[in-house]
C-alpha positions in Angstrom: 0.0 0.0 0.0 1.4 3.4 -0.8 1.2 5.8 2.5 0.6 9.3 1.5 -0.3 11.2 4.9 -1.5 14.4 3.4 -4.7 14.0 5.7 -7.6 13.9 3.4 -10.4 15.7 5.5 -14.4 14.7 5.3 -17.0 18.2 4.9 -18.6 18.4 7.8 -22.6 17.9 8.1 -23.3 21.4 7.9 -21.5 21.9 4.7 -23.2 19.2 3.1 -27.2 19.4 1.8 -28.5 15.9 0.5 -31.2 16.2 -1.8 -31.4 12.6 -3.5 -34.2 10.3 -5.0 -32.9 7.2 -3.0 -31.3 8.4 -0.1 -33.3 11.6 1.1 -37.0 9.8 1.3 -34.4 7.4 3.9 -32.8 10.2 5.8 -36.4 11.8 5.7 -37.8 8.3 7.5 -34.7 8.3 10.2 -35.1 11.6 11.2 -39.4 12.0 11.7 -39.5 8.3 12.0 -37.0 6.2 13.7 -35.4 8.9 16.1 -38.8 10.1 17.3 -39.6 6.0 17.8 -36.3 5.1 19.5 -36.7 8.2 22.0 -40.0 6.0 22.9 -37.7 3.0 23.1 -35.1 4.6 25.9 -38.3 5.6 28.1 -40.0 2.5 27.6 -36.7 0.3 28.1 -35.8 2.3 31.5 -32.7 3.5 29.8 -33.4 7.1 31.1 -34.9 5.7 34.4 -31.5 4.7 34.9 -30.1 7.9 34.6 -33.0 9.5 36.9 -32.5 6.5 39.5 -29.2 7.2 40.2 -29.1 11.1 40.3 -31.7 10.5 43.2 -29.6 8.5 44.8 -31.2 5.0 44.4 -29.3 1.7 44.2 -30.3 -1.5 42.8 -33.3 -2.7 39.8 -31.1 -1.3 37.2 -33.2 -1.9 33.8 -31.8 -3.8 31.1 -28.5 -5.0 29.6 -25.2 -3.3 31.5 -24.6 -1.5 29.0 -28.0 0.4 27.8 -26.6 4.0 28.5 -24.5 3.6 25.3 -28.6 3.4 24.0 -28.9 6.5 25.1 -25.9 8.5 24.1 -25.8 7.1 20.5 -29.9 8.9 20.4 -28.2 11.8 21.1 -25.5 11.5 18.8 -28.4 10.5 15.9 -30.7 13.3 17.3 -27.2 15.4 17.4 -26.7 15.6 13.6 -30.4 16.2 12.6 -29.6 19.6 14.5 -26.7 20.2 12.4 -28.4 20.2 9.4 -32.0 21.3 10.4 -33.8 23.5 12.8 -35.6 21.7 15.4 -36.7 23.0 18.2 -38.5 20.6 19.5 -35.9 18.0 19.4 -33.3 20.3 20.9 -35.4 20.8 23.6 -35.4 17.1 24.3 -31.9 16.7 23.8 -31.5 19.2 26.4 -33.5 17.1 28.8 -31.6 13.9 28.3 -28.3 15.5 28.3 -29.3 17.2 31.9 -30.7 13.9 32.9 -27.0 12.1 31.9 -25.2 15.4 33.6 -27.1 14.7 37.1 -26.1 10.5 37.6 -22.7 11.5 37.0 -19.9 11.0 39.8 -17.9 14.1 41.4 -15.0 12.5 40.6 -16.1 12.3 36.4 -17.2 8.9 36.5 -20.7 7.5 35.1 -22.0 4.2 34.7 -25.8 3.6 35.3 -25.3 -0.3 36.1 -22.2 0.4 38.5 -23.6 3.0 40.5 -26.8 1.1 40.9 -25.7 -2.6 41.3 -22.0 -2.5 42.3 -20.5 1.2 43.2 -17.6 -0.7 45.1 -16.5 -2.8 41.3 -15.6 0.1 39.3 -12.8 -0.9 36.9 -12.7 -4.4 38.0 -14.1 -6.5 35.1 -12.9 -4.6 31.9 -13.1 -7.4 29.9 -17.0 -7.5 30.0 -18.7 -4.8 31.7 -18.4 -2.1 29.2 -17.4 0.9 31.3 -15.0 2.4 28.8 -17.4 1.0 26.0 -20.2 3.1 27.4 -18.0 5.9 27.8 -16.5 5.9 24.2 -20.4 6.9 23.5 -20.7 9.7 25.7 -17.9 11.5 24.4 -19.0 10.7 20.3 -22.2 12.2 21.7 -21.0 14.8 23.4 -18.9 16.0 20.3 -21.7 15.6 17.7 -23.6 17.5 20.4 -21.0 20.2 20.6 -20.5 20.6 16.9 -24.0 20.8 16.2 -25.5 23.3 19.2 -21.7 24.8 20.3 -23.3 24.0 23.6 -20.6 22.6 26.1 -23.5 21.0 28.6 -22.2 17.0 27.2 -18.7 18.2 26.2 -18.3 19.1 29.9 -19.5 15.8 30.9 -17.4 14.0 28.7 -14.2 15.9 29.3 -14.9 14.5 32.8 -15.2 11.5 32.2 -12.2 11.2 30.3 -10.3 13.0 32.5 -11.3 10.6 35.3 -10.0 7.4 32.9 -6.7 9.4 32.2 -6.1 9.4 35.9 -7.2 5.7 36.0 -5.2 4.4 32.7 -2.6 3.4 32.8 -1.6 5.0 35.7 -3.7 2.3 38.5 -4.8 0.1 35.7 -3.2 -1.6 33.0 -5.7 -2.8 30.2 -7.9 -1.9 27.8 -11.3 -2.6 27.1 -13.1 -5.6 26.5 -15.1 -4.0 23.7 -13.4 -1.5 21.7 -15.1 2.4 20.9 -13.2 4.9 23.7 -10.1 4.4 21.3 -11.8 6.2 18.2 -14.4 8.0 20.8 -10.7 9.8 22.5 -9.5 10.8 19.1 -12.8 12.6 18.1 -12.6 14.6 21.6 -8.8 15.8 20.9 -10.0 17.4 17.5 -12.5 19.5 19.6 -10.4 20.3 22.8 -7.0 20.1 21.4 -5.6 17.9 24.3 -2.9 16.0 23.6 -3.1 13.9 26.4 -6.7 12.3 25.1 -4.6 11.3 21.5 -2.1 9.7 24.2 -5.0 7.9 25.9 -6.5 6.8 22.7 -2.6 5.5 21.5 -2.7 3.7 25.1 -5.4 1.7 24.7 -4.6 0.7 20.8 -1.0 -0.6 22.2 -1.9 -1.9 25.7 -4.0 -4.7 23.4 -2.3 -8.0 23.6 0.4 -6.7 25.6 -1.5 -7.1 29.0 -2.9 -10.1 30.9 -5.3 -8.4 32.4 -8.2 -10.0 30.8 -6.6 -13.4 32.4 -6.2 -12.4 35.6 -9.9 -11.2 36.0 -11.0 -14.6 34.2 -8.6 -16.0 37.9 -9.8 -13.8 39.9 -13.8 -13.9 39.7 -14.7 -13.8 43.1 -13.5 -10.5 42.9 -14.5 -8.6 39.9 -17.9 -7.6 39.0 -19.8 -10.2 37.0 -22.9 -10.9 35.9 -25.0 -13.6 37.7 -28.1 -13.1 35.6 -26.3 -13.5 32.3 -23.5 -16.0 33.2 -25.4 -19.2 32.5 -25.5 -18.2 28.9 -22.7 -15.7 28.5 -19.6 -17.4 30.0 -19.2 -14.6 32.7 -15.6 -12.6 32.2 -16.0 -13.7 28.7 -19.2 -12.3 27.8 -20.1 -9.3 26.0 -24.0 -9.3 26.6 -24.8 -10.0 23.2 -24.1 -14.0 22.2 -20.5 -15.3 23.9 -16.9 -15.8 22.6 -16.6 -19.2 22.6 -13.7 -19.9 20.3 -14.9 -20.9 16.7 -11.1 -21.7 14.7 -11.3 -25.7 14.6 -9.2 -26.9 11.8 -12.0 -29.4 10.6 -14.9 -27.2 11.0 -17.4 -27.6 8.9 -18.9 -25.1 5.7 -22.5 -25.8 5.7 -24.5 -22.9 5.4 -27.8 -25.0 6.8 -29.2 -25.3 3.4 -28.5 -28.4 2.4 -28.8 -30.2 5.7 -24.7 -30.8 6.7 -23.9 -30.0 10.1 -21.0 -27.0 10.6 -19.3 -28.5 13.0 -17.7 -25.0 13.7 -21.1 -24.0 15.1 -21.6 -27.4 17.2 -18.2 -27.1 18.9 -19.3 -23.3 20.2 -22.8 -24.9 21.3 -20.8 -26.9 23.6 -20.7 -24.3 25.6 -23.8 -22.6 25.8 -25.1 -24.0 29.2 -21.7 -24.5 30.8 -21.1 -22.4 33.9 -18.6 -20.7 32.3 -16.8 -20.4 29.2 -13.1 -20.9 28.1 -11.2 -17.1 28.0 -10.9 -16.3 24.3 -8.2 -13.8 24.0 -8.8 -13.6 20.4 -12.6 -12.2 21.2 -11.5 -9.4 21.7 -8.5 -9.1 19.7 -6.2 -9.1 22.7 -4.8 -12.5 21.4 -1.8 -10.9 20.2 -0.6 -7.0 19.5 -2.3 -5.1 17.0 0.5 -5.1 14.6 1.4 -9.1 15.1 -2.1 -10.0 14.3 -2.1 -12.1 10.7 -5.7 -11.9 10.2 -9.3 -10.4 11.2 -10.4 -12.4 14.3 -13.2 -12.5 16.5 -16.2 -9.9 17.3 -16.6 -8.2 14.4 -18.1 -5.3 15.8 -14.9 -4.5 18.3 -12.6 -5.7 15.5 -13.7 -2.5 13.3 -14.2 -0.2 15.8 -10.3 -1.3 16.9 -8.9 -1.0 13.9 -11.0 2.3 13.2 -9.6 3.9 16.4 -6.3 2.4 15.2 -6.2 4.2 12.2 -6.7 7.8 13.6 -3.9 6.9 15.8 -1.6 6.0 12.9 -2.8 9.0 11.0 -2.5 11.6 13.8 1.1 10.1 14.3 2.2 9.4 10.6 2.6 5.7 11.6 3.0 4.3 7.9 4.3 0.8 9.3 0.8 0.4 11.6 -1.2 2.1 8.4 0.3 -0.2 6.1 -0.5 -3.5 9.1 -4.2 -2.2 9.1 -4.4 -2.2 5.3 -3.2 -6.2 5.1 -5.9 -7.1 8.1 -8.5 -5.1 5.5 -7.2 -7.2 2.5 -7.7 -10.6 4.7 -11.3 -9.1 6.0 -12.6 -8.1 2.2 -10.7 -11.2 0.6 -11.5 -13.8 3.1 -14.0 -13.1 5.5 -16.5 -10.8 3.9 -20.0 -11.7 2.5 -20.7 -10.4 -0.7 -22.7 -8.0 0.6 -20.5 -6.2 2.7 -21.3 -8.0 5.7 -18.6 -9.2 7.8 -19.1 -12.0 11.5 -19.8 -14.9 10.3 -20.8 -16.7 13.5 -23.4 -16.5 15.8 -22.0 -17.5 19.0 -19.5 -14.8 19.6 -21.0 -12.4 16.5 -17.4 -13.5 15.2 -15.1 -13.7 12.3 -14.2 -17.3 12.1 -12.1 -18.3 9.6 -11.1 -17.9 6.2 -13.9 -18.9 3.4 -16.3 -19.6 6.1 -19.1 -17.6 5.1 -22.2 -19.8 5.6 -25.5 -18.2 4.3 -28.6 -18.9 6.7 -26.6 -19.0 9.3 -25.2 -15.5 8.9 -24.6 -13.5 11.9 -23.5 -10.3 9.6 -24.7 -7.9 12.4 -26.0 -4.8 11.1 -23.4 -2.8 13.9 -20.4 -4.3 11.8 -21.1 -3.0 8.7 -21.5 0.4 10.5 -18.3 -0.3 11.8 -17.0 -1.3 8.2 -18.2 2.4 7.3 -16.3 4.0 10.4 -12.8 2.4 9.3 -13.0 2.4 6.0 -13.8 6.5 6.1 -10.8 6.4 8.2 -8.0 4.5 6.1 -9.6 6.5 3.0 -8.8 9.8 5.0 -5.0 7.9 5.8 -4.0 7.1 2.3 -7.0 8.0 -0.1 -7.4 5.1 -2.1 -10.8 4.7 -3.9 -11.4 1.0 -2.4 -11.7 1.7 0.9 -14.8 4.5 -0.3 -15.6 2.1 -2.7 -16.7 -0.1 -0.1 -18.1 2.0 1.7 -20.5 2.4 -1.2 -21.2 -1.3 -1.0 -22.0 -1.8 2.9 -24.0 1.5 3.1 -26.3 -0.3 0.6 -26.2 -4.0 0.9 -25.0 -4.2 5.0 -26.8 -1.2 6.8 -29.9 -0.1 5.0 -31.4 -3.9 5.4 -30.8 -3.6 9.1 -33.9 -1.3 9.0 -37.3 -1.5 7.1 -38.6 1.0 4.9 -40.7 2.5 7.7 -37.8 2.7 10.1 -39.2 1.5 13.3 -38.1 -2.1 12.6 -34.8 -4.0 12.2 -32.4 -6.5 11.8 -29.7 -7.2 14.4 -28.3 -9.6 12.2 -28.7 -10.2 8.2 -28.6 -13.6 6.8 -28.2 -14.5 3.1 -30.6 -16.7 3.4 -33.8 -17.5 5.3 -36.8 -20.2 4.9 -39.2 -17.3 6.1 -38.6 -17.4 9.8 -36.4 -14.2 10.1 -37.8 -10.8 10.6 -36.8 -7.3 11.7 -38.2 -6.9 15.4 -39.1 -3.3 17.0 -36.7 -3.2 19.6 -34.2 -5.6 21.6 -32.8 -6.6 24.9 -29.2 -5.7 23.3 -30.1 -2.9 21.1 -27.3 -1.5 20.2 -28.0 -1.6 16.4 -31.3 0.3 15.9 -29.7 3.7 17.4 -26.5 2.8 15.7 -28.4 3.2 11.9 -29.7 6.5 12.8 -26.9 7.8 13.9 -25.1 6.7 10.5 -27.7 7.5 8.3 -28.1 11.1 10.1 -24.4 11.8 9.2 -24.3 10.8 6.1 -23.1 13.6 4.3 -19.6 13.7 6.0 -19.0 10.6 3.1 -20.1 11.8 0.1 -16.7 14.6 -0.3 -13.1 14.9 1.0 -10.5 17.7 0.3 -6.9 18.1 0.9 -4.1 20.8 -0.3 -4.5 19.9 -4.1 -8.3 19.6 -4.6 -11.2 17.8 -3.8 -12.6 14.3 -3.5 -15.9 13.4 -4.7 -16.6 9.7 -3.1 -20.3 9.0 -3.2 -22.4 9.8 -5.9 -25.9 11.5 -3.6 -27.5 14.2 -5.1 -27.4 17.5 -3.0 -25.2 20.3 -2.5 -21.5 20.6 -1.1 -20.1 24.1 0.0 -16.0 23.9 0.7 -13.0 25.9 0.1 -9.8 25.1 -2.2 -7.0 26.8 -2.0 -8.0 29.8 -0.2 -11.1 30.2 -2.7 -14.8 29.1 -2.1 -16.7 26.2 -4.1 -19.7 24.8 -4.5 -20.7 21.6 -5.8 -24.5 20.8 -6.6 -24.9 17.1 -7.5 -27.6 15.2 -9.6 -27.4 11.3 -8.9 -29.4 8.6 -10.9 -27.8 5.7 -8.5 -28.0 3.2 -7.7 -30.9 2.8 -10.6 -28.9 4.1 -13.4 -24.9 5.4 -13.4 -25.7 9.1 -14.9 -24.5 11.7 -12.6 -24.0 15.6 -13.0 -21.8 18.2 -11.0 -22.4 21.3 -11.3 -19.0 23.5 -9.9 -19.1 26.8 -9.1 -16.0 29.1 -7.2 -15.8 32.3 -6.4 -12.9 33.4 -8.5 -11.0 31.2 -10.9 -8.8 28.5 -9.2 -6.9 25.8 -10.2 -7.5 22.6 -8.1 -8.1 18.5 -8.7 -11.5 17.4 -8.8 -11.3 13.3 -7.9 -13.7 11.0 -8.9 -14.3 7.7 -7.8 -14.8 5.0 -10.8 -17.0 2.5 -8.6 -15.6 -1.2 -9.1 -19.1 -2.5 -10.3 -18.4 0.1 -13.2 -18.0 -1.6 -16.6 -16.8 1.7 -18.7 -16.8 5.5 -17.6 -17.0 8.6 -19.7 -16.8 12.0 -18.3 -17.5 15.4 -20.1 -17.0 19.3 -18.8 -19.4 21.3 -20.3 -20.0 18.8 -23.2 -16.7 18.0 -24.1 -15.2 14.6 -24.3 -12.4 14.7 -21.1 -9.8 11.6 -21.8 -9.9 9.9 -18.2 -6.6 8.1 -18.6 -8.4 5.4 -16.7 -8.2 1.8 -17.2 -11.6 0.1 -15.6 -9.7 -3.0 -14.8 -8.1 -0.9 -12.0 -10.9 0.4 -10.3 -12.1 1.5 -8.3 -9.9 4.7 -8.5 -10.2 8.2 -9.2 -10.5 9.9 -12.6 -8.6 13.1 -11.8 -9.9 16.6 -13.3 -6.8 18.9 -12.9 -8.0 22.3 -14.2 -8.9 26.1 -13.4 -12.0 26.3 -12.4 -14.7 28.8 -12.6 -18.5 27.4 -13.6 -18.6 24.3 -15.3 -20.9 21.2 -15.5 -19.4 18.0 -15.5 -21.4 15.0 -16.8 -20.5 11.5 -15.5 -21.5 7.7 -17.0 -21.0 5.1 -15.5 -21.6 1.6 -17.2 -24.0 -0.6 -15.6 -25.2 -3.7 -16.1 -26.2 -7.3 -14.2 -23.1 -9.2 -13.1 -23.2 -13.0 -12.2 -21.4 -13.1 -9.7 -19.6 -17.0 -8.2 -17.6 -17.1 -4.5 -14.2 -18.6 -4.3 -14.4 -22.3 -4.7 -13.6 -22.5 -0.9 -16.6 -21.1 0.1 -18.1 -24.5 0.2 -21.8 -22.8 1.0 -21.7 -21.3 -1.8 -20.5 -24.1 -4.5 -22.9 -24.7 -7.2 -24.5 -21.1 -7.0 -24.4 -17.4 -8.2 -25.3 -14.1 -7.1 -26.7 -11.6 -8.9 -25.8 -7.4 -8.9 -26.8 -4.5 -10.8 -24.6 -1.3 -10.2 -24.2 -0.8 -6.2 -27.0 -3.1 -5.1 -26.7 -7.1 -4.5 -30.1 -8.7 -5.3 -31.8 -11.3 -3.7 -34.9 -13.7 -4.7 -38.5 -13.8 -2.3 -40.9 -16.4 -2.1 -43.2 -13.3 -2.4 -42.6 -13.3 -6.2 -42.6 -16.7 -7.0 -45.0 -19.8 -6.9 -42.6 -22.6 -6.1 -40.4 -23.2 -3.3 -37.0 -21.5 -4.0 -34.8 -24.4 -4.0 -36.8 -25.2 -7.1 -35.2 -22.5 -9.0 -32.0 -23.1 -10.7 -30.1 -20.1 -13.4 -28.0 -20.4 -16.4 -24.8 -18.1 -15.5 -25.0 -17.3 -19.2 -28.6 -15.9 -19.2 -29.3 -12.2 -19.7 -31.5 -10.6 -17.1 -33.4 -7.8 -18.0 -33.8 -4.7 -15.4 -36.9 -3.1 -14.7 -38.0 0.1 -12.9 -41.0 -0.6 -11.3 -42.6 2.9 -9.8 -45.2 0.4 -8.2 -42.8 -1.1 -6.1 -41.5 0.3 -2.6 -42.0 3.9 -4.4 -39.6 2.9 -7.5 -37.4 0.4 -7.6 -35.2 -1.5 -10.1 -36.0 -5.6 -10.4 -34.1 -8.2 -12.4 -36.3 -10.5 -14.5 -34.9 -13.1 -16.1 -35.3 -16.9 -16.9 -34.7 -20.1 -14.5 -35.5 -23.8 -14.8 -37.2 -25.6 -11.8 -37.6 -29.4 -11.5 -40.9 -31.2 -13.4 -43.4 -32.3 -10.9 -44.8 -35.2 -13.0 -44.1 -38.6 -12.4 -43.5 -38.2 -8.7 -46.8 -39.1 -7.2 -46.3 -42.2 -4.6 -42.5 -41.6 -5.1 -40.2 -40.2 -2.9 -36.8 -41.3 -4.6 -36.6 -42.1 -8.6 -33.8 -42.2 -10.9 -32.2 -39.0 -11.8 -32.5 -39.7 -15.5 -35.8 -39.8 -15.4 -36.5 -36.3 -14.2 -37.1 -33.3 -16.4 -37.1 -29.6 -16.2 -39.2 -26.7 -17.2 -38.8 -23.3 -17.7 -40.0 -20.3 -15.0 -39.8 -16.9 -14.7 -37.9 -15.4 -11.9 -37.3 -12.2 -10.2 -35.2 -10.8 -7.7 -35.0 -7.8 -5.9 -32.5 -5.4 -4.1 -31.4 -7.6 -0.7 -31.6 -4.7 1.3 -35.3 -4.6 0.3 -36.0 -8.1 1.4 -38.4 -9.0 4.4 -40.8 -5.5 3.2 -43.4 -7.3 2.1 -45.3 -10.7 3.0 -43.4 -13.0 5.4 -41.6 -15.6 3.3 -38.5 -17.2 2.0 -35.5 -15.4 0.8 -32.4 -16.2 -0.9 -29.4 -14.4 -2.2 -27.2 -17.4 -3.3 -29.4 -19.2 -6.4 -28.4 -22.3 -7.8 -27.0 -22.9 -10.9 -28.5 -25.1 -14.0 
């Protein structure tokens, strides 16, 4: 990888206006929608009880999982940047209320945990392996500055700043570790941007090293008579190895097996982490939480996918803010084993159930997907990052590719239901649910989706980066002179885009481009001329560069699209003998819904064309694939339930599929995104 530490920097939200077919009726949903809903959700989960308990002094009865305030402060952090870019009143107002709610349960001394200061005040800091102090914390502070940034109000930041301050006297100064799940590394960062403390980058550069290098996560494992643990949860959670969500039981057997669940074969992978679902406790996993080894010895992705990212995304700000090009270049070989090993096709990365883990390499089984809707968002955070590090188009390029096929299923079209995790495949029997016990993904979409215009552009000292193609407006400066971009976006329907650049004065300055990777050809014009991109398509994605004076000028984009038969590596044994099918940006899928035999029926020629279809009548437009498929005669087979193959016959049937993230909108049923192959 080629280091180039000229920080690229993101526009912030209030520079950016997104007016776009696709993604501004979503946004539109998130913000009347799903943050009004999941305000409902804290109150009715006892999430702000909590809060209200323990500024009156109460002990005891906390409500919910140990680590619901991070519920809370990731609301505020969604509610946070609807305020940057819209005038609300309303939801200030009960911003304001939380945040004075929040500001009242804290400690004199900085600290602030709800299920601490109710259940155990005398365990602080004594079980950092699963009780999510610093998790919960990391929250706060990515609240509090979203909060900040958006009002200038310095009620959170205050709080925050506390809090940090009381784990800076705490790290490593009286305790050596880190955190069991990773987000105060990336959280710390964000905070010195705003206050300009070094000793918050240090903290943050701390906890990123410390990983691996302590053994504090054994000694509490030795020692649990005296840490705080969870009773409640431990039959099922494997006490100082639990993270509250699904275990860490160790998943890397050499002779695991591939299944996916489809075809009926056991994955023995699976079996050997049910072992330990009732025992008393479970074996420490160091590799759980990536603390198996240091960060820059580790050979592949392993473990929780959620902390992985969120490690490696705090990671990269460190090595950025440090001009570490040895650790930059370590992160970028654990993202080319992630994306070349480990990844679903659409983006999705834990492949594993027990443990939401990454397992091992090819093991990417489809209706057993754990996927979780929280890694992908964490896919988004790192990948913005090592972008910003090195600016190479395939970590935006990606970005692209989760945002549609990895987030935007975890929630429906009406944003008040969603997916914790996202199979590839389901018999009809998963759904998006209103709320969980653990619900740490629902707030964790609206807080993504609220910011989303600190993706779409990116400048540095030569020009500027235009990375997602969302229609709207960009305001920005370049070299000392002020631009605007207005953008017209046709995806992920159709590959036409047009920029319209305007600056104040003449100036000469790059204008980037990303050529997506699903791109088959590219043509760009400036005010209807023909501009030689100098761009082979093999390479992408990449950047067509536009280096010119600007003034006022329209620049017209195309990018080729068409439907691409996709096959997995001929390790991924769930996937042998089948294809996937994409258009542009989007992965599709096949529903019972649309179809009149059982979906295993249905079986594709690679070689077929499939046509694509707008349909305005569906999901308020959409594009569909048609195409042909052959399922299996039913003649002959009455009174049989075996007969020779030869004798079996095929006929033709239509098929469609839609866009996966899409799927589970409309009548309960079967789903697939893997189809077999004639």
């Amino acid at each position: 990888m080629s280091v180039m530490f000229e920080q690229r920097t993101h526009l912030s939200i209030g520079d950016v206006t997104i007016d776009d077919g696709f993604w501004s009726p979503r946004r539109d949903v998130n913000r009347t929608e799903t943050v009004e809903y999941q305000y409902e959700q804290l109150e009715e989960a006892g999430s702000l009880d909590n809060f209200r308990r323990v500024s009156a002094g109460e002990r005891g009865d906390h409500n919910g999982m140990w680590f619901q305030d991070s519920d809370a402060y990731k609301w505020i952090e969604a509610a946070s940047y609807v305020l940057t870019s819209r005038d609300d009143p309303d939801l200030e107002s009960r911003v304001d209320e939380v945040i004075d709610l929040i500001a009242a349960a804290q400690d004199a001394d900085g600290y602030l945990n709800t299920y601490f200061d109710l259940e155990v005040p005398d365990k602080r800091w004594t079980n950092l392996n699963t009780m999510h102090e610093l998790y919960c914390g990391g929250h706060l502070i990515e609240a509090a500055v979203a909060h900040y940034r958006a009002t200038g109000k310095e009620t959170l930041l205050d709080v925050a700043r506390a809090f940090a301050d009381h784990v800076d006297r705490m790290f490593p100064e009286q305790i050596d570790g880190a955190p069991g799940h990773q987000e105060i590394e990336l959280a710390l960062m964000k905070l010195a941007a705003v206050t300009d403390e070094d000793r918050y980058r240090d903290l943050a550069a701390y906890f990123v090293d410390v990983r691996g290098n302590t053994d504090r996560y054994e000694w509490e494992d030795a020692h649990r008579d005296d840490i705080a643990t969870l009773d409640e949860w431990e039959g099922d959670e494997g006490g100082a190895n639990a993270d509250g969500e699904d275990g860490g039981a160790d998943a890397d057997s050499e002779d695991g097996g591939d299944a996916d669940g489809e075809d009926g074969e056991d994955d023995e992978d699976d079996s050997a982490d049910e072992q330990w679902a009732d025992a008393e406790v479970k074996p420490y996993d160091a590799s759980y939480n990536q603390a198996h080894a240091p960060l820059r010895d580790q050979e592949a992705v392993e473990g929780h996918a959620v902390r992985a990212v969120y490690y490696f995304a705090g990671a990269t700000d460190v090595a950025a803010e440090t001009g570490d090009d040895d650790l930059l270049a370590h992160l970028d070989s654990l993202w080319e084993n992630m994306t070349q090993r480990r990844m679903y096709v659409t983006g999705g990365i834990g492949s594993q159930h027990p443990g939401e883990r990454f397992t091992r390499d090819y093991h990417l089984p489809n209706d057993t997907a754990y996927a979780e809707t929280c890694a992908a968002i964490g896919s988004v955070f790192w990948n913005q990052r090592m972008f910003e590090a090195t600016g190479d188009a395939k970590y935006t390029d990606l970005i692209e590719w989760t945002l549609y096929n990895a987030v935007l299923p975890g929630v429906d079209l009406n944003g008040t239901e969603f997916f914790y995790d996202n199979p590839l495949a389901s018999d009809g029997d998963s759904h998006r649910e209103g709320w969980f016990e653990c619900a740490c993904c629902p707030p964790n979409l609206a807080r993504l989706l609220a910011s989303l215009e600190r993706y779409l552009y990116a400048t540095d000292d030569e020009g500027v980066y235009v990375n997602q193609y969302v229609g709207g407006t960009a305001e920005l400066s370049v070299a000392g002179s002020a631009v605007s971009i207005s953008q017209d976006s046709d995806l992920p329907w159709d590959g036409t885009v047009t920029l319209d650049v305007e600056t104040a004065e003449p100036t000469a300055f790059d204008l980037r481009l990303r050529v997506p990777g699903w791109a088959e050809e590219v043509s760009v014009a400036v005010d209807g001329k023909d501009v030689e991109t100098a761009v082979d398509i093999a390479d992408a994605p990449t950047y067509v560069t536009l280096d010119r004076e600007w003034d006022e000028a329209e620049v017209s984009v195309e990018f080729g699209m068409s439907v691409e038969v996709l096959e997995a590596h001929p390790a991924v044994a769930a996937d042998a003998g089948r294809v996937a099918l994409t258009r542009g940006p989007l992965v599709y899928a096949i529903e019972s819904v649309d179809h009149d035999r059982p979906l295993h029926h249905y079986a594709i020629d690679p070689t077929n064309d499939f046509e694509a279809t707008h349909r305005e009548d569906l999901f308020d437009g959409m594009t569909v694939l048609d195409g042909e498929a052959t399922v299996p005669s039913l003649e002959g087979w009455d009174g049989k339930l075996y007969r020779p193959a030869v004798e079996t016959e095929t006929e033709n049937a239509s098929i469609t599929v839609v866009p996966y993230y899409a799927w589970d909108n409309r009548e309960p049923g079967a789903m697939r995104v893997w189809i077999r192959t004639s």
